[in-house]
N, C-alpha and C positions, 0 to 999 in steps of 0.2 A: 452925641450932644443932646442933652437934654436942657427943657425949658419948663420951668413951673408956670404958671398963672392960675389964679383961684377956679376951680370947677364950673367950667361953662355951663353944666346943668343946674346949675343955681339960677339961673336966670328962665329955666325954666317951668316955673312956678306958676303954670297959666293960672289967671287974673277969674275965681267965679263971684258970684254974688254971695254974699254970708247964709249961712245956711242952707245952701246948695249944696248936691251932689256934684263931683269932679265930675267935669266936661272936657272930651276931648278937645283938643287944639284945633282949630280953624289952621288949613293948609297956609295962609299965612304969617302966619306970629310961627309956625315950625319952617318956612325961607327964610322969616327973618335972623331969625337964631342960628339956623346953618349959617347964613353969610357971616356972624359976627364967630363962626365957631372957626372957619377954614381959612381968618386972616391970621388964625396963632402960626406963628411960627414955625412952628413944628410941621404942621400940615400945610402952610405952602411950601415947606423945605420938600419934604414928601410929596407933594405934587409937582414941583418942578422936576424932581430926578425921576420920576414913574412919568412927566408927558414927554421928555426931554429922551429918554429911553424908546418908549413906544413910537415916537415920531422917527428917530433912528431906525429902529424895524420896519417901520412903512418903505423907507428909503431902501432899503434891505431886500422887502420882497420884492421890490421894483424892479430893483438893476439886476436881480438875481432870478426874476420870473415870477416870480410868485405872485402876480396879480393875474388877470386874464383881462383881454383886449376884445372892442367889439366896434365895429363901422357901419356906420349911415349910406348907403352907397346910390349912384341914381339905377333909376330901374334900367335905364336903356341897355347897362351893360350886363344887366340879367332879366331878359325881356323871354326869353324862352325856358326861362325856371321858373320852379314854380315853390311853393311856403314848403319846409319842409326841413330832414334829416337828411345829408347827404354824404357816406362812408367814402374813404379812398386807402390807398394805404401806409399812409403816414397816420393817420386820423380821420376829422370828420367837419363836418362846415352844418352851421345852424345858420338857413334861413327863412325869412322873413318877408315876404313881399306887402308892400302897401303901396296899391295903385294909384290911392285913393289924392295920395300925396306925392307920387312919381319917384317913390325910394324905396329900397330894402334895408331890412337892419341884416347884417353879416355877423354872425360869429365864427371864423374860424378856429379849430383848435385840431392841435397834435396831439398824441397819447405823450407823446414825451413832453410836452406842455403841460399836460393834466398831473403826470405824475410830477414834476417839480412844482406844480401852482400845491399839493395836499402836501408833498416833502417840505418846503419850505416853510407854510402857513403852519403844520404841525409843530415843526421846532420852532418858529417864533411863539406858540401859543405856551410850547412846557419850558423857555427859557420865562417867558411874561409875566404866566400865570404867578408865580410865587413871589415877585416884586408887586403883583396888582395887590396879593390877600396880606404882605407885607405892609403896604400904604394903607389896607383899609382897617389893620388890627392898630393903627397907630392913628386913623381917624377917631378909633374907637377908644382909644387910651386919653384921647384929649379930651371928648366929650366927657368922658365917668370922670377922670379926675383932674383934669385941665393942664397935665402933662405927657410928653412922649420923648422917645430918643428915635432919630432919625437913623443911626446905626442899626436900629434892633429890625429895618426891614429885610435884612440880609440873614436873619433869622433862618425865614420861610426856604431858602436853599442851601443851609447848612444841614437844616433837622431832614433827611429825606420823608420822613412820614408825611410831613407839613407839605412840604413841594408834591407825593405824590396828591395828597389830598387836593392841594391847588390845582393840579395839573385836570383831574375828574370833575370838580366843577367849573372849574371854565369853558372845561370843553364841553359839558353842558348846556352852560346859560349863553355861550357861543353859538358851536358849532352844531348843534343838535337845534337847539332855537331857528336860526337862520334855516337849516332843513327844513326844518316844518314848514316856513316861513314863503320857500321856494313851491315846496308843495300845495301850501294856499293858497298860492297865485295860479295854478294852471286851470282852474275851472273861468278863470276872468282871460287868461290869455284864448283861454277856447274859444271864450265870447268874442274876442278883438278878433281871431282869425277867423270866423265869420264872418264879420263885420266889413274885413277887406276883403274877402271870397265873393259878398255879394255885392260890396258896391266898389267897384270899379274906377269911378266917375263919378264925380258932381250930380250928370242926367240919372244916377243908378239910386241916389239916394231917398230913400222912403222913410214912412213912419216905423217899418218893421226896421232900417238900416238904424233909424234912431234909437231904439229900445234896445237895440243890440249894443251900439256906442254907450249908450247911458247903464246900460247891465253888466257890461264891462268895467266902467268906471268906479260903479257900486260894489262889485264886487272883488276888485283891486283894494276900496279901502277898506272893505270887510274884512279881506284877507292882511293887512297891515295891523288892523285892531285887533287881528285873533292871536297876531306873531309878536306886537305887542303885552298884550296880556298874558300871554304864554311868559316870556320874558320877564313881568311883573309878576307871577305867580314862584318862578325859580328863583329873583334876584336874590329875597330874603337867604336862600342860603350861604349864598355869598358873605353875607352879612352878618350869620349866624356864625357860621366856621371862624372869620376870621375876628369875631369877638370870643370864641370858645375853642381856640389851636386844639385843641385838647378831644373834642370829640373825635366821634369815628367819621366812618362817611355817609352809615344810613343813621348817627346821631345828627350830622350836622342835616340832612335832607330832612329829617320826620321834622324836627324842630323849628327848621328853618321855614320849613311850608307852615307850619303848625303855627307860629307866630304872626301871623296877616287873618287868622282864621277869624269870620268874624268881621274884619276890616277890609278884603280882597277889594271888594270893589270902589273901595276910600282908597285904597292903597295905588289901584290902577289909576284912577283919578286925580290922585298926587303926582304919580308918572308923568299922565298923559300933561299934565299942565305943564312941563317942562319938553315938551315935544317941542318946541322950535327952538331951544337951546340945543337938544341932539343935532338936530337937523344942522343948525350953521357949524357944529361942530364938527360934522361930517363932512361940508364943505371947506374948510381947514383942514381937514385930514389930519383932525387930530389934535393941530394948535390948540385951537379956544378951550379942549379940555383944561387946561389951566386955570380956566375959573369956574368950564360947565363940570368938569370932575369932583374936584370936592362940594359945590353947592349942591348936585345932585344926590352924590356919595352921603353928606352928612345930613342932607333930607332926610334919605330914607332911614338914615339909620335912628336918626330923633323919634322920627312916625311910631317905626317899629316897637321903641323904648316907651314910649307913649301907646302904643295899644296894648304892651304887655301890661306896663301901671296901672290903664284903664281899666282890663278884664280883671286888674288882681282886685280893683277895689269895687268892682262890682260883686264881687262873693261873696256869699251872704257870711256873715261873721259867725263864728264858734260860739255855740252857749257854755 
């Protein structure tokens, strides 16, 4: 199915003063253009069947294991354990003691948990992936010329090239992100297990118990902002590939990185302003992508479009 309407980039003609140099777009006049890009047709059809799908696989990893589980527990019934790793032989148990507040966090986990929690997240991520760069090479078909076919997203799992390439960067800007991500956090978890190591009690609380709570805190959102920006320095790929099927894998990475160059820290900044958009979208598990997906999706991909315009017509001209 396809839908015409005249080129949504027509409307993006930002407004400078006469005999000015082009100026990039101020972060909102490029929302406001996303929002009027992602009511066409086409791309809410494409976004209903991509959150409509993905929310199905939440449902998926659920009933079928693929999440993992963790409990608040009171201390009294683990009063003689202490913070720590604890092996058995099924698996192993993460805990967590906080005196401070008469609980533990609990994680238990089995090896045969662990192995269906990556078997399962794996195949949702290489059945997803080529439905996700499907939806977004058809965001991208609206924008340049204010048409798509909702059909053509089935593309991406026909061509195997296309689906493996989908398959490498999602598990990228995914699963390799969120690593990192995990890994930023433990120099701030160290601080918090301190934190409850020395104060105990209320009466145990000092100015050194304060700096530890506050260093921890600090360095939780440090670590958030680093796994974010990580995230905004790769998404561009995403973005790239599925506007260029046609590249390779280390075309669509140079390029894709290569296209924010210049802009990174504009481009993190555009992100982050949409941070409490993720956020409740997370808490829907997924629902509210429905309007936080493409508003965000055809963001960045506007920005992008606009910082390549920009550097082209800052070069200096040919004599």
């Amino acid at each position: 199915m396809t839908n015409q309407t005249p080129p949504p980039n027509q409307n993006m003609n930002w407004a400078t003063p006469p005999n000015q140099p082009p100026r990039f777009p101020h972060r909102r006049e490029i929302k406001f253009v996303a929002k009027r890009i992602m009511m066409h047709p086409v791309c809410m059809r494409v976004t209903l069947l991509l959150v409509c799908i993905s929310v199905a696989f939440y449902g998926i990893r659920y009933l079928a294991g693929g999440t993992l589980s963790y409990g608040v527990m009171n201390l009294a019934d683990y009063s003689s354990t202490q913070s720590g790793i604890f092996f058995n032989d099924q698996g192993f148990s993460i805990l967590f003691r906080m005196d401070l507040t008469q609980t533990v966090l609990a994680i238990p986990l089995t090896y045969r948990q662990i192995a269906v929690f990556v078997l399962i997240n794996l195949l949702c991520l290489a059945l997803l992936a080529p439905l996700r760069l499907g939806a977004m090479e058809q965001y991208w078909n609206v924008i340049r010329t204010g048409q798509g076919n909702v059909q053509a997203v089935g593309q991406w799992y026909r061509q195997s090239g296309r689906m493996g390439k989908a398959i490498v960067v999602e598990f990228v800007i995914t699963v390799l992100v969120r690593a990192v991500g995990v890994v930023a956090t433990l120099p701030s978890l160290y601080l918090y297990y301190l934190f409850y190591t020395t104060t105990p009690s209320l009466d145990a609380y000092t100015s050194a118990s304060s700096m530890l709570q506050m260093g921890a805190g600090a360095l939780a959102i440090v670590a958030a902002l680093f796994t974010f920006w990580l995230h905004s320095v790769l998404l561009p790929v995403r973005y790239c590939l599925c506007a260029h099927p046609e590249y390779s894998l280390g075309q669509a990475f140079r390029r894709g990185m290569a296209s924010t160059k210049g802009f990174r820290g504009a481009f993190f900044g555009f992100r982050l302003s949409y941070f409490l958009w993720f956020a409740v979208a997370q808490f829907t598990y997924g629902v509210l992508d429905l309007y936080v997906l493409p508003y965000t999706s055809i963001g960045g991909m506007i920005f992008i479009s606009e910082a390549a315009r920009f550097k082209q017509g800052q070069k200096p001209q040919e004599q």
